[in-house]
C-alpha positions, 0 to 999 in steps of 0.5 A, spaced: 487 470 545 484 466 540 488 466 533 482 466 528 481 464 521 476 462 517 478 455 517 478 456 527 471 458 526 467 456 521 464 450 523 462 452 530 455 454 531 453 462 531 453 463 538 460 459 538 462 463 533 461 469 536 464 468 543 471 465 539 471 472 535 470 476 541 476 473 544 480 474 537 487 477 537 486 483 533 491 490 535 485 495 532 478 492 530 476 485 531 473 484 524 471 477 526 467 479 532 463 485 528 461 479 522 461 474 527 456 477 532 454 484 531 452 482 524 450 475 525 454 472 519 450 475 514 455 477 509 450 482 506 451 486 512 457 486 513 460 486 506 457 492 505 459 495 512 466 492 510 467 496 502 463 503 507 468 503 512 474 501 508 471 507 503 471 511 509 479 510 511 481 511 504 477 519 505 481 520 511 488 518 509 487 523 503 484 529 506 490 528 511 495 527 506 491 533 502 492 537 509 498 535 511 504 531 507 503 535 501 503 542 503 509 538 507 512 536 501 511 542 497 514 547 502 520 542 502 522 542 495 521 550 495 526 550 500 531 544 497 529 549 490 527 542 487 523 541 480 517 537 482 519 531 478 524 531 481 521 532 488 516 526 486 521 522 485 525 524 491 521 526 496 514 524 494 517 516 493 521 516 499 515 519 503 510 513 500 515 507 500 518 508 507 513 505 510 511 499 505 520 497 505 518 496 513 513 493 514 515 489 508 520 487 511 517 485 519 511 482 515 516 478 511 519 474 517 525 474 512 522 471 506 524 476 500 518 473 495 513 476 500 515 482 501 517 483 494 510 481 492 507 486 497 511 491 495 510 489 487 502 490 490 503 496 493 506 499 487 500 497 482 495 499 487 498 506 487 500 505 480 493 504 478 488 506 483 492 512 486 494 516 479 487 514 476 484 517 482 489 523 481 487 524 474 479 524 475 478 528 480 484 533 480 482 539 476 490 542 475 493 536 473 496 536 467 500 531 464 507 532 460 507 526 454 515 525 454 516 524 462 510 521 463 512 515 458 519 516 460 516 515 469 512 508 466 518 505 461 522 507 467 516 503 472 516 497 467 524 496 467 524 496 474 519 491 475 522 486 469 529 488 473 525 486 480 523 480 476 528 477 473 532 479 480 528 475 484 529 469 481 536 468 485 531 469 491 536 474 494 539 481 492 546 483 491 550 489 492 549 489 484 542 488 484 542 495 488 548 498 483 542 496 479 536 500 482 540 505 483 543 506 476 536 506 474 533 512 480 539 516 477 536 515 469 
């Protein structure tokens, strides 16, 4: 199996090209041998190919979600008797964030700034295109002006924590006292 990056492949020739992709060390889909062969390395095919099925994936993650997790997440909360922002916040974080802590930390290889970054990214990207997305497409949603500014003043100082936390480049029991402090408020 070939480990492929740009910088292996692109001054082979086309054919050269496609041959070392196809032998590409890739766990589910070999993005270097459909660009690289069926594509031709055309970028105005494989881009659009590219935006079409990543548009594709994010359909299939929230119609699962939709189908699945939340009626999952609604049932369990009924039976805790939990108040929803108290299940968002419980039920839901742990739900969404287990997986980004874990495979921050196998990604990681133990350096803490990556894997803070990543989960830092994760954050934003639910943050900005999740809620948005939320908020345009629902149609019961309604908004609480109190506690939605009590969730991003919250937000905010758990990102300046991670932030001014960060710069020890390690975290502390007193750093967790920290989060967990802010969980609780």
């Amino acid at each position: 199996m070939n480990e492929c990056t740009y910088e292996a492949i692109k001054n082979l020739t086309l054919s050269d090209a496609c041959e070392y992709a196809k032998n590409c060390d890739s766990e589910y889909i070999n993005f270097y041998a459909i660009h690289y062969c069926l594509f031709d390395q055309k970028h105005y095919f494989s881009i659009p190919f590219l935006i079409i099925f990543l548009l594709i994936a994010f359909y299939l993650l929230s119609d699962t979600s939709n189908r699945y997790l939340s009626s999952a997440l609604t049932i369990l909360s009924d039976k805790l008797k939990m108040s929803q922002n108290l299940a968002g916040v419980t039920l839901l974080a742990l739900g969404n964030g287990a997986p980004d802590v874990i495979s921050g930390i196998v990604a990681s290889k133990g350096t803490l700034m990556f894997t803070l970054g990543s989960l830092m990214a994760g954050g934003v990207f639910v943050t900005c295109i999740v809620f948005s997305s939320v908020i345009l497409f629902s149609e019961k949603v309604q908004l609480t002006r109190e506690l939605f500014v009590r969730d991003i003043l919250l937000y905010i100082l758990a990102i300046i924590f991670l932030l001014l936390f960060s710069f020890n480049k390690q975290i502390n029991i007193y750093h967790a006292i920290g989060f967990f402090s802010l969980y609780i408020m």
